[in-house]
Every structure is written in C-alpha cells, then in structure tokens.
C-alpha positions in Angstrom: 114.8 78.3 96.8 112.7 75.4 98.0 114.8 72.8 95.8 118.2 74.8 97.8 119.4 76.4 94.9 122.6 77.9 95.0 122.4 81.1 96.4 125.0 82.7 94.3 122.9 80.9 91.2 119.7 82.7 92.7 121.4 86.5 93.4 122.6 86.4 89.6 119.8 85.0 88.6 117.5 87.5 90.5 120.1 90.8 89.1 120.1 89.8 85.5 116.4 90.1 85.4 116.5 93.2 87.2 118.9 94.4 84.7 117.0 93.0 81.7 113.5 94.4 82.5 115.3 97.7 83.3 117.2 97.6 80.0 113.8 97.5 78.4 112.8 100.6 80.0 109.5 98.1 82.0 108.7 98.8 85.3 109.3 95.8 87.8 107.9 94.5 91.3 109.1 91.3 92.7 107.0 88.9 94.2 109.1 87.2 97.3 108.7 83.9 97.9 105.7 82.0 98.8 104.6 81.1 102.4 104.2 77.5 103.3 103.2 76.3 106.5 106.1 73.1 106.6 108.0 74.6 109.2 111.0 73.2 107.0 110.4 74.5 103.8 110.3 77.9 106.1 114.1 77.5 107.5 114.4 76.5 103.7 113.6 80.0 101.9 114.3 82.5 104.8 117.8 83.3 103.1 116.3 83.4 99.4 113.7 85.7 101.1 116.9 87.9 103.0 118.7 87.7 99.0 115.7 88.9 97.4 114.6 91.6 99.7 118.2 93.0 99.6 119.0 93.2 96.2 115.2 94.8 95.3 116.7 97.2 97.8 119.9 97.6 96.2 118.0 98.3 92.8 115.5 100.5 94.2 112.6 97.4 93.3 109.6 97.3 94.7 108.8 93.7 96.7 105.2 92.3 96.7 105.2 90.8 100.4 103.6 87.7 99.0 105.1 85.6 102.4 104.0 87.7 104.7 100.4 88.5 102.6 99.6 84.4 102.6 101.2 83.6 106.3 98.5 86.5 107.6 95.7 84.9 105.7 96.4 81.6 106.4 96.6 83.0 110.1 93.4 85.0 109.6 91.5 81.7 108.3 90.9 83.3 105.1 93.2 80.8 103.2 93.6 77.0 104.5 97.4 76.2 102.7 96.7 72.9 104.1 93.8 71.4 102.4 94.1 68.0 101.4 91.6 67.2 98.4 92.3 68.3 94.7 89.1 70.6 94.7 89.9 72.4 97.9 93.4 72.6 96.7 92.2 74.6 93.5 89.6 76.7 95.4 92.5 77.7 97.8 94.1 78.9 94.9 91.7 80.6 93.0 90.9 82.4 96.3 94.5 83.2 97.0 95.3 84.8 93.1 91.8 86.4 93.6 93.6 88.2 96.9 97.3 88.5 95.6 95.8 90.0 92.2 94.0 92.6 94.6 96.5 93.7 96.7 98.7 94.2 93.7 96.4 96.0 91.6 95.5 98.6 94.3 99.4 99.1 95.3 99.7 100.0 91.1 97.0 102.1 91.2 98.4 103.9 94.2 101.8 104.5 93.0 100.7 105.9 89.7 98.4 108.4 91.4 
C-alpha cells in the first residue's frame, strides 16, 4: 500500500488469501495496515485501510486494528514511531510486538471462551 500498489492487485491479493486459509479449514484475523506518523504515507494507505476493512467484512474476517492500536500509543507516549537511532528504533519495536502480541492474544482468548 505504501509503495501504491494497485488497488485491484491488493483486493485480489487480500481475497485469494482469504479464500486459501478458508479452504484449509484455518481460522484468520487480518492485521490492517501499519500507522505512521508521515502525514503522506497516511493519505497513502487510507484506501488500502477502506479495501481491507471491507472485504474482512464481506468475508465475515476479523480485523486487528493495528493503525488505530499504534496511532493511540504513539498519541499516549507509550510508543515514539519517530526515534531516530538504530537502538531506539529496535527498542520501539520490541515494545510495540510486545503490545500488538498482547492485545491479540487476549482478543483469542476471548473469542474462544
């Protein structure tokens, strides 16, 4: 989405995969797209974002709201998706699988209770 794929490439991209965990018999949750603060790679993804939220709809797929989940803790100070140096860069990341890997496994563990 960032690199402006084509957005007919991307929806048969994003179906066929449905379709091909779904064959399998897997469960599925889609992660949408990440949130970066470049107020241009924003304008950039906001249709991929619109693509992929409707066609998870469409499918009856859940959507991890990975976007919205990193813009609020950026916001919140809990993330800084801005830091320059290597080692920060990494820490920022560790940090931020450390909080997409929670959020996740508790929304699993709710729906299979």
């Amino acid at each position: 989405a960032a690199r402006r794929a084509d957005p007919t490439d991307f929806f048969e991209a994003l179906q066929g995969g449905i379709d091909v965990v779904r064959q399998a018999g897997a469960d599925l949750i889609l992660f949408d797209m990440q949130y970066v603060p470049s107020m241009e790679q924003l304008s950039r993804i906001e249709s991929y974002r619109d693509l992929l939220r409707g066609t998870a709809s469409a499918n009856d797929v859940p959507v991890m709201p990975r976007h919205d989940l990193m813009r609020t803790w950026q916001e919140d100070g809990i993330l800084d998706l801005e830091a320059l140096g290597r080692a920060e860069r990494t820490e920022v990341a560790r940090k931020l699988y450390a909080c997409i890997a929670q959020v996740l496994g508790a929304s699993i563990q709710e729906a299979v209770r």
